[in-house]
Biopython code that builds the backbone (N, CA, C, O; Angstrom):
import numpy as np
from Bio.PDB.StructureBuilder import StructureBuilder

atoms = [
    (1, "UNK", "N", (45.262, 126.637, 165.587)),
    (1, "UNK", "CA", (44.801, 125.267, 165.685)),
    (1, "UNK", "C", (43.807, 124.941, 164.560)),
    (1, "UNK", "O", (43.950, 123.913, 163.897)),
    (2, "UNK", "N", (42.576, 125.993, 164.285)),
    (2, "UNK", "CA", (42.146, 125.719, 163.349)),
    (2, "UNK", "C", (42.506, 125.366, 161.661)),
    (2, "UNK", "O", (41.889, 124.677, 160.850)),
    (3, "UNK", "N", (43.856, 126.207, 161.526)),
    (3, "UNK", "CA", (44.590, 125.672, 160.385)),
    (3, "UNK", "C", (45.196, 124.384, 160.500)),
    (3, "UNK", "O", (45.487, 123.820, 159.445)),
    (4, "UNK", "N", (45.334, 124.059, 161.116)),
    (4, "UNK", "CA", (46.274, 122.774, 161.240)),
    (4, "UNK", "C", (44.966, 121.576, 160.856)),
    (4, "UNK", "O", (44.971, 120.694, 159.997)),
    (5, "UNK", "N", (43.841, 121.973, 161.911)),
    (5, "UNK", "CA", (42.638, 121.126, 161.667)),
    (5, "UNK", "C", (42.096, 121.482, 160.397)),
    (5, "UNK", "O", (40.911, 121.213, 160.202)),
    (6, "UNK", "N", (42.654, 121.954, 159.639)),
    (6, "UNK", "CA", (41.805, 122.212, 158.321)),
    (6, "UNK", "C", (42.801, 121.525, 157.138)),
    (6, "UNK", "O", (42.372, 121.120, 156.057)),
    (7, "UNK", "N", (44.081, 121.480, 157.521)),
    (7, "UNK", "CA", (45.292, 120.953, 156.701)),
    (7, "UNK", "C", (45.055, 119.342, 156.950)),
    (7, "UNK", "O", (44.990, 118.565, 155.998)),
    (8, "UNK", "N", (44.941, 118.949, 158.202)),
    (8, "UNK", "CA", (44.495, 117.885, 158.231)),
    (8, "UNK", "C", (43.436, 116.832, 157.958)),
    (8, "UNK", "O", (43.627, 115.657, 158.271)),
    (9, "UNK", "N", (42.409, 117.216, 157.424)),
    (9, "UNK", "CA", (41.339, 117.434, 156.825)),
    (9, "UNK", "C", (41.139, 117.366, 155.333)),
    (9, "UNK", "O", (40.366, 116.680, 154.664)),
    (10, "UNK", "N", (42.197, 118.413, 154.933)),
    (10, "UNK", "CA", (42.580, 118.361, 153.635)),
    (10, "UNK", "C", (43.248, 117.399, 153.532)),
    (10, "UNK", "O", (42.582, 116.761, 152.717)),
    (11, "UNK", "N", (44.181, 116.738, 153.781)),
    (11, "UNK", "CA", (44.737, 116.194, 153.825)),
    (11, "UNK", "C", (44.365, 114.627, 153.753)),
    (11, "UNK", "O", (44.907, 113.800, 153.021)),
    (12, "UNK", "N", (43.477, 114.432, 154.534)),
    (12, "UNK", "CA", (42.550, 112.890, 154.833)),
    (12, "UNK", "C", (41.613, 112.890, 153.875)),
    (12, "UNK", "O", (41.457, 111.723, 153.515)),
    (13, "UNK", "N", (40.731, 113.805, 153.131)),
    (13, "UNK", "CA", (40.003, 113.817, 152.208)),
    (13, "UNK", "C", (40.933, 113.834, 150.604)),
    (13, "UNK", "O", (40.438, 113.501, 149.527)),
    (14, "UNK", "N", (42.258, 114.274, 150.800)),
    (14, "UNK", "CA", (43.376, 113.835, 149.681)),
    (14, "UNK", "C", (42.979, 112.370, 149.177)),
    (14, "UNK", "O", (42.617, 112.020, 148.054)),
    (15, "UNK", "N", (43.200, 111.433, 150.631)),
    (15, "UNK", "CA", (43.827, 110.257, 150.962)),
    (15, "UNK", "C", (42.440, 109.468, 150.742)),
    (15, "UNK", "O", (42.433, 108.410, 150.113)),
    (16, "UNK", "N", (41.201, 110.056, 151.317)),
    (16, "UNK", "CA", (39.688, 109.065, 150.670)),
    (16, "UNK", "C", (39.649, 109.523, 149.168)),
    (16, "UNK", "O", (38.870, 108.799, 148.549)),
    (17, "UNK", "N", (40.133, 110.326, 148.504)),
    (17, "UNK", "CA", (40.122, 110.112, 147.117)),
    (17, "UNK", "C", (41.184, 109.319, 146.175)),
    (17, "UNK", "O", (41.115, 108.923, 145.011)),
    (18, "UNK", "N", (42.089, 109.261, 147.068)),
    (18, "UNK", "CA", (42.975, 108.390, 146.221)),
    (18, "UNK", "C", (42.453, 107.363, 146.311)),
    (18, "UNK", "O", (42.046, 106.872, 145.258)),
    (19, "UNK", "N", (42.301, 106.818, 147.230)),
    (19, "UNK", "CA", (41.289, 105.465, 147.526)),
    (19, "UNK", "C", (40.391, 105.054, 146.536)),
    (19, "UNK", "O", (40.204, 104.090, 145.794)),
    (20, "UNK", "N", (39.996, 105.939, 146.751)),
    (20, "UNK", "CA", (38.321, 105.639, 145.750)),
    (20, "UNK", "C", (38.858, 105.894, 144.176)),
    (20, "UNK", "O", (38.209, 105.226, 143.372)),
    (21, "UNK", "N", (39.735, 106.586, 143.674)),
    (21, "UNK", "CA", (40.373, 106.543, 142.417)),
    (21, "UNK", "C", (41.234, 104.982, 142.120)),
    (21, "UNK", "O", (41.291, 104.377, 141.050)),
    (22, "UNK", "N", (41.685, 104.699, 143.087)),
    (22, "UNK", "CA", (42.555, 103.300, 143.080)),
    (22, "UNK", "C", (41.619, 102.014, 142.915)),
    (22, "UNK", "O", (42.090, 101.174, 142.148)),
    (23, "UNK", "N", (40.352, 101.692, 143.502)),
    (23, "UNK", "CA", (39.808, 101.161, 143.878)),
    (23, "UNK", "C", (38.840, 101.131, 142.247)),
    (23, "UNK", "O", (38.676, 99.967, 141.881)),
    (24, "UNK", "N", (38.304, 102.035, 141.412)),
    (24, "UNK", "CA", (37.995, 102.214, 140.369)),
    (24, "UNK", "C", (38.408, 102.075, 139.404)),
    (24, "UNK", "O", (37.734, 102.127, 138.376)),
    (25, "UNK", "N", (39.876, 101.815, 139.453)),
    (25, "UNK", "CA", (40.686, 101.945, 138.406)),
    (25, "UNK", "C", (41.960, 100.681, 138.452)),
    (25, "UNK", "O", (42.786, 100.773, 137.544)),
    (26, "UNK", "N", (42.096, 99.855, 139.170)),
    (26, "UNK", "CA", (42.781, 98.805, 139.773)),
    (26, "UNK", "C", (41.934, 97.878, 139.049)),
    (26, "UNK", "O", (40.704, 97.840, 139.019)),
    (27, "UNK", "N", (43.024, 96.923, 138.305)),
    (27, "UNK", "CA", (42.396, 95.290, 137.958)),
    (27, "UNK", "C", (41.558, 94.562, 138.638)),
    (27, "UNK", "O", (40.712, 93.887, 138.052)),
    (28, "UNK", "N", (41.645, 94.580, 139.766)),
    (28, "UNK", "CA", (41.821, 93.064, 140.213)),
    (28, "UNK", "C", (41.227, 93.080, 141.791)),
    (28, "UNK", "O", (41.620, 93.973, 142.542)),
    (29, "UNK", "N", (40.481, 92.291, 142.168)),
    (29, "UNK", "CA", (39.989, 92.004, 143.843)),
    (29, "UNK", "C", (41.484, 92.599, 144.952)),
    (29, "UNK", "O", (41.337, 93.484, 145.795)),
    (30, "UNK", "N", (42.393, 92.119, 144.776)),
    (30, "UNK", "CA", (43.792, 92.233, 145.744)),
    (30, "UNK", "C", (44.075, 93.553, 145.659)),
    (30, "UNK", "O", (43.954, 94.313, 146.620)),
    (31, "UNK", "N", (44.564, 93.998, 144.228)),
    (31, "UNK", "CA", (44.958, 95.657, 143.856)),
    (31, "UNK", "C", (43.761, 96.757, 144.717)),
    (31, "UNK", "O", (43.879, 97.691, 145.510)),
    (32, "UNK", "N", (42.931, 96.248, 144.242)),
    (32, "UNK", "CA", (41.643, 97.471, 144.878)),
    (32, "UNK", "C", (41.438, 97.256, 146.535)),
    (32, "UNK", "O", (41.317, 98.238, 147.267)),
    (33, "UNK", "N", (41.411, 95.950, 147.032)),
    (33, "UNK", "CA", (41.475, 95.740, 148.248)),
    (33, "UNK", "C", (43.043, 96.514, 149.362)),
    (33, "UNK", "O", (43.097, 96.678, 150.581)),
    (34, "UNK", "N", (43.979, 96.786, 148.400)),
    (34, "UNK", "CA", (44.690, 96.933, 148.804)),
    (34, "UNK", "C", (44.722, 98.919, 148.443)),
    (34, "UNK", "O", (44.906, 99.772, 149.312)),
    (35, "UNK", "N", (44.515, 99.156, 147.128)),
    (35, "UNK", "CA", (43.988, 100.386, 147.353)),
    (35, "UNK", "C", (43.249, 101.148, 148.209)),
    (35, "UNK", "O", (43.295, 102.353, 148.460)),
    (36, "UNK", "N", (42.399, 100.062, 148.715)),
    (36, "UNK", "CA", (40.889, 100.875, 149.984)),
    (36, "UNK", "C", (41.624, 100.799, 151.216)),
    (36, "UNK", "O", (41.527, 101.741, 152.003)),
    (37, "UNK", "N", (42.250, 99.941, 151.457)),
    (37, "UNK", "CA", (42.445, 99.883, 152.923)),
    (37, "UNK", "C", (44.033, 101.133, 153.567)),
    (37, "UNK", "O", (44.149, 101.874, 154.543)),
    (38, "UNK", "N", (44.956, 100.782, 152.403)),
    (38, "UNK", "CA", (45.943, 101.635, 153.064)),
    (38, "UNK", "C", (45.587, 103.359, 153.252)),
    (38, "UNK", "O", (45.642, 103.992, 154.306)),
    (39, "UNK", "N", (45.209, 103.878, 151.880)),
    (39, "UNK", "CA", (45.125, 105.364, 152.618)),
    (39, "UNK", "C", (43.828, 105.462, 153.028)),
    (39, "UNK", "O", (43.490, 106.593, 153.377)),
    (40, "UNK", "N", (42.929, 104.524, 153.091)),
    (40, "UNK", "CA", (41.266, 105.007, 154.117)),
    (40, "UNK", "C", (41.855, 104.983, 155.395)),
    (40, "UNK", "O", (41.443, 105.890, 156.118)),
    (41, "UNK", "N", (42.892, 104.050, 156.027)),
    (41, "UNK", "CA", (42.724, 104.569, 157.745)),
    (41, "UNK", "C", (44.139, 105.688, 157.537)),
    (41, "UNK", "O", (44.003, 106.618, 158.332)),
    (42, "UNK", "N", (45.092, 105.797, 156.913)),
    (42, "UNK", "CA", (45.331, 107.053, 157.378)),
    (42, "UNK", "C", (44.653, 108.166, 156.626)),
    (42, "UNK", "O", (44.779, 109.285, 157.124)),
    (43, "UNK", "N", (43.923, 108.053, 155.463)),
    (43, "UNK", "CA", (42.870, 109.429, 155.329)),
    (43, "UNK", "C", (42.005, 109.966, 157.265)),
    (43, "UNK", "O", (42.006, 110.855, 158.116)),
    (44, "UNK", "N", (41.320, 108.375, 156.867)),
    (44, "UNK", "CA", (40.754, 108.542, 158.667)),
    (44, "UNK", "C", (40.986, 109.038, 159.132)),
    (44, "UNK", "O", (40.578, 110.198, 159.186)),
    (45, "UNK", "N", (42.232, 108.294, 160.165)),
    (45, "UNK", "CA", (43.214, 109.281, 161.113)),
    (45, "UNK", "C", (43.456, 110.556, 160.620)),
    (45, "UNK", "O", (43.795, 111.357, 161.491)),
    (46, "UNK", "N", (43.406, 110.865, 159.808)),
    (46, "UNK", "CA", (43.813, 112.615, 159.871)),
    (46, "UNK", "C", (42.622, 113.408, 159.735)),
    (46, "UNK", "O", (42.603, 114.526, 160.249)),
    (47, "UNK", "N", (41.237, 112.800, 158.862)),
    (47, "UNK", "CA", (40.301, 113.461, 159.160)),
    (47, "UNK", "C", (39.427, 113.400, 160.661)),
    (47, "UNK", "O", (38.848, 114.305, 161.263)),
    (48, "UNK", "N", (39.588, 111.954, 160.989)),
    (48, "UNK", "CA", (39.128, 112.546, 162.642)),
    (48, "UNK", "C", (39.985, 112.720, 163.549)),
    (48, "UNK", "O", (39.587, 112.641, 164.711)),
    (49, "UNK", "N", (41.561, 113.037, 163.257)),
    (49, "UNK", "CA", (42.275, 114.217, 164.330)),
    (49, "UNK", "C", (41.914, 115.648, 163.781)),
    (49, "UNK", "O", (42.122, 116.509, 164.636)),
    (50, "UNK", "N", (41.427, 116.141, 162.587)),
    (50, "UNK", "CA", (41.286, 117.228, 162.424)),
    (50, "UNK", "C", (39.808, 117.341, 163.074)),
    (50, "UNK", "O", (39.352, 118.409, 163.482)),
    (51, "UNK", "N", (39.300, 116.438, 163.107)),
    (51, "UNK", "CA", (37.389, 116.666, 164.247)),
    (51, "UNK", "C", (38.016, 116.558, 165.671)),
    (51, "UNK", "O", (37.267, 116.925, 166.577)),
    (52, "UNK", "N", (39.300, 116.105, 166.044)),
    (52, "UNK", "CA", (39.124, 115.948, 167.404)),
    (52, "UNK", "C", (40.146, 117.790, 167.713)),
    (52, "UNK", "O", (39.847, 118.694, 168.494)),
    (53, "UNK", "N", (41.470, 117.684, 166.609)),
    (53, "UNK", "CA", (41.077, 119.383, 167.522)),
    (53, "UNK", "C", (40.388, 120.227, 167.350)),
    (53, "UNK", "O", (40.250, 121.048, 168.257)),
    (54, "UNK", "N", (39.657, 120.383, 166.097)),
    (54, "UNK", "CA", (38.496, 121.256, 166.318)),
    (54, "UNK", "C", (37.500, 121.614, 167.210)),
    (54, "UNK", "O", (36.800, 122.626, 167.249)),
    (55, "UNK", "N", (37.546, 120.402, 168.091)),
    (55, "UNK", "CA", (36.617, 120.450, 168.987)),
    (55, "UNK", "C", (37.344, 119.985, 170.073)),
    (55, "UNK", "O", (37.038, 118.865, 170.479)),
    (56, "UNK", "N", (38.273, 120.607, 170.663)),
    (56, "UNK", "CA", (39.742, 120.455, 171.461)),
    (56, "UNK", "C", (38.910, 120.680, 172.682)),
    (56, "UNK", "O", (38.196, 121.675, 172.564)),
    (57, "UNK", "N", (38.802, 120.103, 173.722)),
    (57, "UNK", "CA", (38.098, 120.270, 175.112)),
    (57, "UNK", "C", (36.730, 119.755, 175.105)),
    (57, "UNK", "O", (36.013, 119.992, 176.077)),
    (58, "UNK", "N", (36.403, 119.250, 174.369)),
    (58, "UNK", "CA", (34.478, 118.820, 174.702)),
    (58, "UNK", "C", (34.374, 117.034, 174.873)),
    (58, "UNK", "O", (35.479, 116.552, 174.622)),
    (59, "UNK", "N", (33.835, 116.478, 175.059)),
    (59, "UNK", "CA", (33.649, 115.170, 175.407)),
    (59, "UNK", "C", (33.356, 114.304, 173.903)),
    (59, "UNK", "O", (33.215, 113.085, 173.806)),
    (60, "UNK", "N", (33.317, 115.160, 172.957)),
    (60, "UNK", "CA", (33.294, 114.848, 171.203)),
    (60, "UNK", "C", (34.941, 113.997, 170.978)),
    (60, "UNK", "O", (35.130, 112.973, 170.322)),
    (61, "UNK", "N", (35.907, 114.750, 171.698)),
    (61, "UNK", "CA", (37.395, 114.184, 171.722)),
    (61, "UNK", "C", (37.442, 113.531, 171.476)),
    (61, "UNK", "O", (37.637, 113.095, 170.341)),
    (62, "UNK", "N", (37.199, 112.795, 172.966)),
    (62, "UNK", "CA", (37.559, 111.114, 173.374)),
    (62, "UNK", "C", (36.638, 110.469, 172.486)),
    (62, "UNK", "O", (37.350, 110.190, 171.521)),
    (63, "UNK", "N", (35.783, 110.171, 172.301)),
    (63, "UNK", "CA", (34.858, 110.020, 171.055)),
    (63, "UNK", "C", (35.408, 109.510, 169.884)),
    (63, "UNK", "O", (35.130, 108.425, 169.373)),
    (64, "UNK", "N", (36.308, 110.449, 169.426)),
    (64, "UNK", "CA", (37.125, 110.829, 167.894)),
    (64, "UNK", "C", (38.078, 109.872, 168.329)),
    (64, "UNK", "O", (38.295, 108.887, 167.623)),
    (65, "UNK", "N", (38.776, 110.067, 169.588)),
    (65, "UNK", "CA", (40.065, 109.353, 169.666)),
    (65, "UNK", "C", (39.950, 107.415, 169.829)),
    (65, "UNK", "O", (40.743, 106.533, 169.499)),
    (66, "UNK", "N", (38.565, 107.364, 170.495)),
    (66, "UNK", "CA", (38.087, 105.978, 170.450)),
    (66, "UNK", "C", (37.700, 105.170, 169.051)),
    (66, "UNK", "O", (37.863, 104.049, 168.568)),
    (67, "UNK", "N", (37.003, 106.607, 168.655)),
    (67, "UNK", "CA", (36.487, 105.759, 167.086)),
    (67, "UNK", "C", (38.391, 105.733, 165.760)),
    (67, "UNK", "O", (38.625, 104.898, 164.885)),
    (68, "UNK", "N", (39.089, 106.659, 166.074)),
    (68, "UNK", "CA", (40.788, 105.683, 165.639)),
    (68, "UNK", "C", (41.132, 104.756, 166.183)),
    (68, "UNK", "O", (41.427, 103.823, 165.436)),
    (69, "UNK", "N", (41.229, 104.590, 167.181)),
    (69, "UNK", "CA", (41.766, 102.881, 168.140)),
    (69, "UNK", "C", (40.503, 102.391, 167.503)),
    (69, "UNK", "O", (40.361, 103.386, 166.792)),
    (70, "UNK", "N", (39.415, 101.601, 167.179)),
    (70, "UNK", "CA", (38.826, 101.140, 166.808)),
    (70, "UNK", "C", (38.925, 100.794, 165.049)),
    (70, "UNK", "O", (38.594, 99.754, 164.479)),
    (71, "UNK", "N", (39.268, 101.548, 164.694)),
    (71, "UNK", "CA", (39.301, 101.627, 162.780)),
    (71, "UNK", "C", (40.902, 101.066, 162.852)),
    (71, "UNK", "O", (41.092, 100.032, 162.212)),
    (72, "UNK", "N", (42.159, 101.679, 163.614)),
    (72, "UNK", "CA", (42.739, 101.034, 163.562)),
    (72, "UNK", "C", (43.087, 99.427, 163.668)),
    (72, "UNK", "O", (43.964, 98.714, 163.180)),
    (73, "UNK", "N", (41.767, 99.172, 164.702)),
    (73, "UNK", "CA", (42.002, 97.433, 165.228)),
    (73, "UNK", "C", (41.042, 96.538, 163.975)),
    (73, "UNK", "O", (41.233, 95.371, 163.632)),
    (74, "UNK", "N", (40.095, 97.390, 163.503)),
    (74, "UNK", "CA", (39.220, 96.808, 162.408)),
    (74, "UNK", "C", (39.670, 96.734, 160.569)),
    (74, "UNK", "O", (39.663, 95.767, 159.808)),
    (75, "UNK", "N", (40.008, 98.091, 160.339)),
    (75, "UNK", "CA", (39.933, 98.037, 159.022)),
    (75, "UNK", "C", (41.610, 96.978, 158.328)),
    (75, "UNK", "O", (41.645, 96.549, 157.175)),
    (76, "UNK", "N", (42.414, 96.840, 159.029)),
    (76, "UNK", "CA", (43.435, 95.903, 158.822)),
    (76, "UNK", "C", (42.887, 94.371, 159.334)),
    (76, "UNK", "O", (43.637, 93.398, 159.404)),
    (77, "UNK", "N", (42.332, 94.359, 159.466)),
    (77, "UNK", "CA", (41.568, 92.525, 160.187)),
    (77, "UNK", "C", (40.527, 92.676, 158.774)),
    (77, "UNK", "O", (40.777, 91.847, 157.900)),
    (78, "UNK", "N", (39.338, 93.698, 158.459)),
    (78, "UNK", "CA", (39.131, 93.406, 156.933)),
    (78, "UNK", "C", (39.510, 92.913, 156.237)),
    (78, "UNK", "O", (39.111, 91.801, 155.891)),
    (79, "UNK", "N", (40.903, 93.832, 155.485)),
    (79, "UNK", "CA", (41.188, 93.796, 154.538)),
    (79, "UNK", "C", (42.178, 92.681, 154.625)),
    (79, "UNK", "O", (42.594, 92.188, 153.576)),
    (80, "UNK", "N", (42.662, 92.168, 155.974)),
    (80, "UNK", "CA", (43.007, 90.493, 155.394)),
    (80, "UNK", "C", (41.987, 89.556, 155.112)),
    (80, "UNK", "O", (42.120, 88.541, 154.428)),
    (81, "UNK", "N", (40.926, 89.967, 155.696)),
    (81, "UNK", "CA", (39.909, 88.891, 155.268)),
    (81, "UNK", "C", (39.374, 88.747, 154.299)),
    (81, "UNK", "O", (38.945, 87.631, 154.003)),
    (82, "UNK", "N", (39.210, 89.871, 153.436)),
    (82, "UNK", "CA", (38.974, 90.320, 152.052)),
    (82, "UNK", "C", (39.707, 89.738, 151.236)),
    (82, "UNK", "O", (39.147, 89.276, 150.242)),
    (83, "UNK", "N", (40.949, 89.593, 151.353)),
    (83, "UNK", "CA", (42.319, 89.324, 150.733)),
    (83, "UNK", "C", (41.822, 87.717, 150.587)),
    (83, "UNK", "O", (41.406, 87.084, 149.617)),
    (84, "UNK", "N", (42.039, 87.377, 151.893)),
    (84, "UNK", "CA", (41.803, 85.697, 152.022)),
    (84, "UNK", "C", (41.079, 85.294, 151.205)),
    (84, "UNK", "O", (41.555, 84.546, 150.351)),
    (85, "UNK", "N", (39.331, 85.717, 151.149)),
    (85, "UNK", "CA", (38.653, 85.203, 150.103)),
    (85, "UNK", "C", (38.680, 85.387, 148.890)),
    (85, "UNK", "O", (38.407, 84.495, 148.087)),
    (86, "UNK", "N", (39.023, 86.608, 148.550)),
    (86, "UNK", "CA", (39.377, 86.900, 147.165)),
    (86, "UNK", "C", (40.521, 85.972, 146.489)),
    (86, "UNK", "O", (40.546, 85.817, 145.268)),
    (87, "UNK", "N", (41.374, 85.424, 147.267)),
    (87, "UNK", "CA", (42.416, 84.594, 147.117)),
    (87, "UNK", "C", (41.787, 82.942, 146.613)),
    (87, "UNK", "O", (41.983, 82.276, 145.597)),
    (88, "UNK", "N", (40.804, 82.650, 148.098)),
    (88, "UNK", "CA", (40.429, 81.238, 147.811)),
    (88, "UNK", "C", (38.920, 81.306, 147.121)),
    (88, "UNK", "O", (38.280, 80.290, 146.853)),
    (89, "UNK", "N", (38.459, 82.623, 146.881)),
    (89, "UNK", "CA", (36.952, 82.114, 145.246)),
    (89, "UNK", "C", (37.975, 82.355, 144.265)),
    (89, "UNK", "O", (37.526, 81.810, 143.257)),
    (90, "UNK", "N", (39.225, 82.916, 143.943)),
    (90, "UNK", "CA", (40.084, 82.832, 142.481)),
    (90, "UNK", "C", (39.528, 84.219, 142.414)),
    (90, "UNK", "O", (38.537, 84.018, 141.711)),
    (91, "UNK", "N", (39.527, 84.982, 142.579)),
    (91, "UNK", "CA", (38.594, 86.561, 142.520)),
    (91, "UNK", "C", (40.741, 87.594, 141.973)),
    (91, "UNK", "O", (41.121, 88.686, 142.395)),
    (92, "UNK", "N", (41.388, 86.804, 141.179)),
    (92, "UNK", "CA", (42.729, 87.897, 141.238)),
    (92, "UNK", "C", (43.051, 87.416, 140.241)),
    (92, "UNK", "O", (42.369, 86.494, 139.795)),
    (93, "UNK", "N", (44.184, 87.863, 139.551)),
    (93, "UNK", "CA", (45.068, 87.952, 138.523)),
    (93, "UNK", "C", (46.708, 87.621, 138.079)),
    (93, "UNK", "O", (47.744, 88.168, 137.700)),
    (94, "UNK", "N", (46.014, 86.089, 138.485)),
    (94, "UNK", "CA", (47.414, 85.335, 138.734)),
    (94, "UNK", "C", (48.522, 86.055, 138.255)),
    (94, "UNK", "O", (49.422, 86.281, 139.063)),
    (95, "UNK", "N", (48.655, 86.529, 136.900)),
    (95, "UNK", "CA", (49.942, 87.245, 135.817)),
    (95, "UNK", "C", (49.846, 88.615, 136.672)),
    (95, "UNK", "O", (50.445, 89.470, 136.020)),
    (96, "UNK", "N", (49.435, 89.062, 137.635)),
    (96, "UNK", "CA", (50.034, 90.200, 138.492)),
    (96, "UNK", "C", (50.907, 89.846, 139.760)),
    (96, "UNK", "O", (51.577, 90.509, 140.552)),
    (97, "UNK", "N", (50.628, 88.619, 139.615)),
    (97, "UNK", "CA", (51.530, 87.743, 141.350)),
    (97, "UNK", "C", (52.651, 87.306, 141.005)),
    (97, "UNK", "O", (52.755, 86.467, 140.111)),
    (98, "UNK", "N", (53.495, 87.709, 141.537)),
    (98, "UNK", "CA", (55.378, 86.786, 141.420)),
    (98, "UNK", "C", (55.537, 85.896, 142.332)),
    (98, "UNK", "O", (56.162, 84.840, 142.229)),
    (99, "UNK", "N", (54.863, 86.388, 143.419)),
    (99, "UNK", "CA", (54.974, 84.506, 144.622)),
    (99, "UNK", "C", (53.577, 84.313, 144.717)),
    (99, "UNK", "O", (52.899, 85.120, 144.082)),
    (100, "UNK", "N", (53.062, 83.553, 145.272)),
    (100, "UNK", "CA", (52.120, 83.027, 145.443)),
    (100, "UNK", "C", (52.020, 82.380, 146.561)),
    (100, "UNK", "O", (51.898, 81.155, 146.561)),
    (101, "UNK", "N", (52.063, 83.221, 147.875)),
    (101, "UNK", "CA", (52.651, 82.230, 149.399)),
    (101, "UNK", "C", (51.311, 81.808, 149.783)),
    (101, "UNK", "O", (51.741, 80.707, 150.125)),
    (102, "UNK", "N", (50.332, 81.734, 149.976)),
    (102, "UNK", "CA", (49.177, 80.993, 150.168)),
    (102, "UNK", "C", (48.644, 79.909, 149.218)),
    (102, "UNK", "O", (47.495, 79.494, 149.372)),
    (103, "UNK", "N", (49.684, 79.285, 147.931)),
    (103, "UNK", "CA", (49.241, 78.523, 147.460)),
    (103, "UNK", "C", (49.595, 76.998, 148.301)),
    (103, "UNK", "O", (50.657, 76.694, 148.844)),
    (104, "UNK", "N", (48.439, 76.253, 148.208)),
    (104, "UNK", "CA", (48.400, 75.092, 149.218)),
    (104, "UNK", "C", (49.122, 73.991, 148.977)),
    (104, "UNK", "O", (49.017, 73.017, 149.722)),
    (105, "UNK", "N", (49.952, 73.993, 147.905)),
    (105, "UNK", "CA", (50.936, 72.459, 147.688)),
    (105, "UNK", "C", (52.550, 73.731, 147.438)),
    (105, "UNK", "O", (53.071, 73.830, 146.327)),
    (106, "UNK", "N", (53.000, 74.426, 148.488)),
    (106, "UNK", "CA", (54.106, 74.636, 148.392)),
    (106, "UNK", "C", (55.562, 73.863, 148.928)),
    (106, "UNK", "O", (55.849, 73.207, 149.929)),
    (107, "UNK", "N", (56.142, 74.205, 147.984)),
    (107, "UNK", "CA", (57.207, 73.512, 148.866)),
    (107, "UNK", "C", (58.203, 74.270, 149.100)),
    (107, "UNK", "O", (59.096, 74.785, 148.427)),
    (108, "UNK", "N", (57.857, 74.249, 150.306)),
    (108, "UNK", "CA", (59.387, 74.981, 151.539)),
    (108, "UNK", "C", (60.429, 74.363, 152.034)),
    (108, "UNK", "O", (61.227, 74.972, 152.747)),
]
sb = StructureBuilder()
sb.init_structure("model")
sb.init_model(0)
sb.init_chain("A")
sb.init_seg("    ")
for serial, (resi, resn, name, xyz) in enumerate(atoms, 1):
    if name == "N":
        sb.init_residue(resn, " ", resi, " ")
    sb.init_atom(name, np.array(xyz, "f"), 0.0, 1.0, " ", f" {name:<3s}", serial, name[0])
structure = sb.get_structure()
């Protein structure tokens, strides 16, 4: 069990560095917003399932398993909101966009 919790671990700390490499190195408000958010919650999730079996039976668990249902319900409600404003202060790089579905005089 402890290998598995250590692969997993490795694994989620892979995934907060890609992040943080993407996020540094990305043009633009959208690119980096979109860099941070996808592999930070599954880095997350795998670094606190590797804290929750490590500590497989103690009341630390449920803990671990509450604080994922939580990051899951939060860090995607962020990063649309992030998105949103970065969208309406002009914070992006129009010549990286091919549609533009939040622009306000579309016609559908």
């Amino acid at each position: 069990m402890m290998i598995l919790a250590g692969l997993l671990a490795l694994a989620g700390s892979t995934l907060g560095l890609i992040a943080a490499i993407g996020v540094v190195r990305f043009p633009d408000t959208l690119t980096r917003m979109h860099a941070a958010t996808k592999p930070q919650i599954v880095g997350l999730i795998l670094t606190l399932a590797a804290a929750a079996i490590a500590s497989w039976g103690s009341r630390e668990t449920g803990m671990l398993v509450l604080a994922i249902f939580f990051a899951c319900l939060t860090i995607p409600v962020v990063g649309h909101r992030v998105g949103r404003l970065a969208h309406r202060e002009g914070l992006y790089r129009r010549d990286l966009m091919t549609i533009d579905q939040m622009e306000p005089n579309r016609d559908d």
